[in-house]
N, C-alpha and C positions, 0 to 999 in steps of 0.2 A: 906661918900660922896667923900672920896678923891679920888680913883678910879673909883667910879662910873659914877660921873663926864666929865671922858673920856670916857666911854661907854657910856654915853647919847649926848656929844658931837657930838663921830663920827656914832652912829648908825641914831640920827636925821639928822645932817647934812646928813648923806649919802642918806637917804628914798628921802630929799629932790632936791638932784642929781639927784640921780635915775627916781624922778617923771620929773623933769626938760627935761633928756636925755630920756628919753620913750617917751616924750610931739614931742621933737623935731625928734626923729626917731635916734637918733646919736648915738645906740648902732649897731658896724657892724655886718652883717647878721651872722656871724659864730661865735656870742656869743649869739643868741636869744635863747629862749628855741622852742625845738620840737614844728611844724606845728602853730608859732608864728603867721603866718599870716589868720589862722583860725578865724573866726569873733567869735564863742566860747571861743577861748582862750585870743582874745583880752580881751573880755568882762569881763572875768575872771581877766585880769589880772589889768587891771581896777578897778574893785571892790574891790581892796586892798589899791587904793587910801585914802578914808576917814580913813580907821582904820588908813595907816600909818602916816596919815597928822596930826591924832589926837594922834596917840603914840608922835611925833616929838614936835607938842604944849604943853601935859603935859611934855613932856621932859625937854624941854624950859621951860616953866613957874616954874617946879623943880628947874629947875638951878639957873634960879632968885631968887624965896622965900630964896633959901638959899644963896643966895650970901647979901639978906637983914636980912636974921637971922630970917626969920618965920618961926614957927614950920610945918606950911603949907604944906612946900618942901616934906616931908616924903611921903602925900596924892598923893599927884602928880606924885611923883617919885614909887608910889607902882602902879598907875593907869598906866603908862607909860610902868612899867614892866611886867604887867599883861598884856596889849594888843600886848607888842612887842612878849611874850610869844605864843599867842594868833595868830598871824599873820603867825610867822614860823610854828606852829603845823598846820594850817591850809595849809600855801605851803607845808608843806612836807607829807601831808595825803592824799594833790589833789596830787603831784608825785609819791606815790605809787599807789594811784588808778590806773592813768594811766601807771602804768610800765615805767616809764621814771626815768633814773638815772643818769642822767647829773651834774656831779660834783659842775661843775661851779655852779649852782643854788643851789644843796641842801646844799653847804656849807656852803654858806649866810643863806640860812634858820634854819641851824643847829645851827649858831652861835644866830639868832635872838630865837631861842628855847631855848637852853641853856643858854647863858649869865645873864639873868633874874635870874635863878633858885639861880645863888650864892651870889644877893643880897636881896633875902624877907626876910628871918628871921633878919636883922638888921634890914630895913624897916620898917617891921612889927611890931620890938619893940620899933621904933620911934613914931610909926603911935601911937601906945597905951599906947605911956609915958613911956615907959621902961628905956628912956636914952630921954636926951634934946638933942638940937643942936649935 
């Protein structure tokens, strides 16, 4: 968790930036993604809200159980991993569909794909008592 920790920090906090500054319109025009103002692509882009709201919650609530010493944290922190997983494979599957390869976006996604990957096998052997706290 000591690392990870800062990976759950900054990727929740960030989702919830992010939902914040899309709410408000206050990303400028020449960082949106391709034909952003598409009612499709809103809607799309939208539909990512609950999954990331609920990565950024089990995130959160990870961070607490362990900061209280419940073996809990692991549950939470393997649920959070897996949907943050979950979110990038999903942006980066609709940007291929569409031939879109716009740095800015799929690096965020890349990161939100990968980052996960190099915490489940400790995770996983929290989660089934392999190791305590």
């Amino acid at each position: 968790m000591r690392s990870l920790r800062y990976f759950f920090l900054a990727t929740d906090t960030g989702f919830i930036i992010y939902w914040f500054v899309t709410l408000f319109h206050a990303i400028p025009d020449k960082y949106l993604f391709k034909d952003y103002e598409n009612p499709m692509l809103i809607a799309w882009n939208w539909s990512f809200l609950p999954l990331d709201l609920l990565i950024s919650i089990t995130g959160f609530i990870s961070l607490y159980f362990f900061s209280k010493k419940k073996k809990v944290w692991a549950s939470f922190a393997l649920i959070s991993l897996v949907l943050t997983l979950c979110s990038g494979l999903q942006a980066i599957a609709f940007w291929i569909l569409r031939h879109d390869f716009d740095w800015s976006w799929w690096l965020m996604n890349f990161y939100l794909l990968i980052y996960p990957c190099f915490f489940f096998k400790s995770i996983i052997q929290k989660v089934s008592g392999s190791n305590s706290l």
